[in-house]
Structure formats: C-alpha cells, structure tokens
C-alpha positions as CSV (number, residue, x, y, z in Angstrom):
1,X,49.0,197.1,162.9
2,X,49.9,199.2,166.1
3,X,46.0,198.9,167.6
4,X,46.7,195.1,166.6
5,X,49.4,194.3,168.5
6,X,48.9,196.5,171.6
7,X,45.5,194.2,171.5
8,X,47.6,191.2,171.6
9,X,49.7,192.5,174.5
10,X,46.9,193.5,176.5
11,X,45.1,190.1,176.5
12,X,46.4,188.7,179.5
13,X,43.6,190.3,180.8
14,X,40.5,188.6,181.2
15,X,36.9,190.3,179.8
16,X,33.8,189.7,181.6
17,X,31.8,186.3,180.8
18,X,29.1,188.4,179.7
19,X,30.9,190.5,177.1
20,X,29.5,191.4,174.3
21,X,30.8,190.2,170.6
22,X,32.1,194.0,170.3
23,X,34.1,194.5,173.5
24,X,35.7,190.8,172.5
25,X,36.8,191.9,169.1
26,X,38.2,195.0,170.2
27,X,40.6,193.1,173.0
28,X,41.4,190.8,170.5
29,X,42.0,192.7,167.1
30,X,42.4,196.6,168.5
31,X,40.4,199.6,166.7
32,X,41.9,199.6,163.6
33,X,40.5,196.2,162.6
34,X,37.6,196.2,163.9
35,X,36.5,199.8,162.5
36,X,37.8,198.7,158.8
37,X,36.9,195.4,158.8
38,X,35.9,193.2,161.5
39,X,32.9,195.3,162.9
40,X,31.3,196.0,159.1
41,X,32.3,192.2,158.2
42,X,30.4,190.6,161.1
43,X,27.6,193.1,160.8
44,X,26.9,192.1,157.6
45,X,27.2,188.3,158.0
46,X,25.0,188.0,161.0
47,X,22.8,190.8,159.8
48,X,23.3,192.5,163.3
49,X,25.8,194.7,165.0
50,X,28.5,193.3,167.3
51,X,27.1,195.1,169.7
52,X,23.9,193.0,169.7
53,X,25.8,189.6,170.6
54,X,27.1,187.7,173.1
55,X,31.1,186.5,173.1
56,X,30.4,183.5,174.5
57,X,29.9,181.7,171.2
58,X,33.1,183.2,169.2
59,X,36.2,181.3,171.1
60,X,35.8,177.9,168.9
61,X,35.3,180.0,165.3
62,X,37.3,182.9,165.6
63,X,41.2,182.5,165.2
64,X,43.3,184.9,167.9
65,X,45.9,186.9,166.2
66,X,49.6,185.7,167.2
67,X,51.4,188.8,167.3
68,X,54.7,187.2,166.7
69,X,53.8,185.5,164.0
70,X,52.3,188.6,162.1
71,X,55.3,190.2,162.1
72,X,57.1,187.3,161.0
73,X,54.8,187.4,157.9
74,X,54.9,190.9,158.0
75,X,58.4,191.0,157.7
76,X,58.9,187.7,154.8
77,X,60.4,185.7,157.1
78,X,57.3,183.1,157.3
79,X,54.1,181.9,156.3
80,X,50.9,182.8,158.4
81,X,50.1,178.9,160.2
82,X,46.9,177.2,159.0
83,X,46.2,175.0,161.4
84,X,43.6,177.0,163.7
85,X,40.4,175.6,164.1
86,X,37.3,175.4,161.6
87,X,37.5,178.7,160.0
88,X,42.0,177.9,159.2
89,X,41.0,178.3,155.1
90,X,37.8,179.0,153.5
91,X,36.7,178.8,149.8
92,X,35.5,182.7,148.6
93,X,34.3,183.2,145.2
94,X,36.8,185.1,143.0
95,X,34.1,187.4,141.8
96,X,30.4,188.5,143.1
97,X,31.1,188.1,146.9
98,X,29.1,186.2,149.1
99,X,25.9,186.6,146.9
100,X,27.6,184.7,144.2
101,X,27.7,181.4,146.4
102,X,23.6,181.6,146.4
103,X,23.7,182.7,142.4
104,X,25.3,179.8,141.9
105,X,23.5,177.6,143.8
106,X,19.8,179.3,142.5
107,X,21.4,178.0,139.1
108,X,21.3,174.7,139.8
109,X,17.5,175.1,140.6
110,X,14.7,174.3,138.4
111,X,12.4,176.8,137.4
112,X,10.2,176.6,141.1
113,X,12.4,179.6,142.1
114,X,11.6,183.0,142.3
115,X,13.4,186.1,143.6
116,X,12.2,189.4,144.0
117,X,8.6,188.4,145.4
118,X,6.8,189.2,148.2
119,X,6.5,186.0,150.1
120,X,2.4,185.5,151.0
121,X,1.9,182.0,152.4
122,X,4.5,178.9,152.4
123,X,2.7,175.3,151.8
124,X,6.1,172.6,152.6
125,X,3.5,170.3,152.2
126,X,2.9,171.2,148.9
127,X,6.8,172.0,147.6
128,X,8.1,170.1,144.8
C-alpha cells in the first residue's frame, strides 16, 4: 500500500511518450504491485514481459488508482467506484482460471476439436 500511494503522489510527473508498459506500471501502481501482481498478471496475459511493450496503448484499458479513494475503502468508509472505463467489472470464472473460459467454450464444440496435437497444415477452406 505504501509503494502504492507514493506512486499516486508522484504522478504529476510526466513519463516519456516512449515508455515502456513496465516503467508505466511502476509510476502508476509502485513496486509492490507490480512485483506481486501486476508484472506476473500482464506477463502471462499478453504472453510477454512488460518490458517488451509500449505504454502508449494502456491509458484507455487500464484504470489509475485514486489514492483517496483506496483508503476510503481501505478504511470501510466506501465502496471502490465502478464507473472507469471498459475494464470497471469483468466476469472471472469462480474455479479453473482463465483456462476454464476456453474449457468451457471447447465444450460447446463438436467433436472437430483436438487438443494436445501438433498442428501440421491448416485447410480453412476445408473446415467444417
């Protein structure tokens, strides 16, 4: 929480156009976060490290932390707002992660699937 909200003091300052995904989340979200949860998060959802990405892209899909309004939940004293942007609320299966979403969807599949195989040639002219 400390790493959070010094990060939210010190955005006033502006990073560099070119900044890399990494750099962003760490003015935005301090060590703390990142390290635990945003860095290993995003690594594994874009199958590449922050490090590898531009910033540029992130403003319109990642919600900035409002200090004040951490602590207020923090503290009881309110509810988090859900109005930010397209990512505000999210549907996450209770069980099996994000690998249950595909399960699930593979079940509604007929037999044409297969998982576990090499992949050889693809004919879309020829898919069912």
């Amino acid at each position: 929480m400390h790493d959070l909200l010094l990060a939210c003091q010190r955005r006033e300052q502006q990073l560099p156009a070119d900044t890399d995904f990494a750099t962003w989340l760490q003015g935005m979200y301090g060590s703390g976060l990142v390290e635990r949860f945003a860095g290993p998060d995003n690594s594994k959802v874009w199958a590449m490290t922050p490090e590898q990405m531009a910033s540029s892209w992130v403003t319109e899909r990642v919600a900035p932390a409002d200090a004040g309004e951490l602590l207020a939940a923090l503290a009881g004293a309110a509810q988090p707002a859900r109005g930010w942007g397209p990512n505000a609320t999210f549907a996450f299966p209770t069980r099996g992660g994000t690998g249950e979403i595909w399960r699930r969807l593979a079940a509604r599949l007929d037999a044409h699937q297969r998982t576990g195989a090499r992949v050889i040639a693809v004919d879309p002219a020829g898919a069912p």
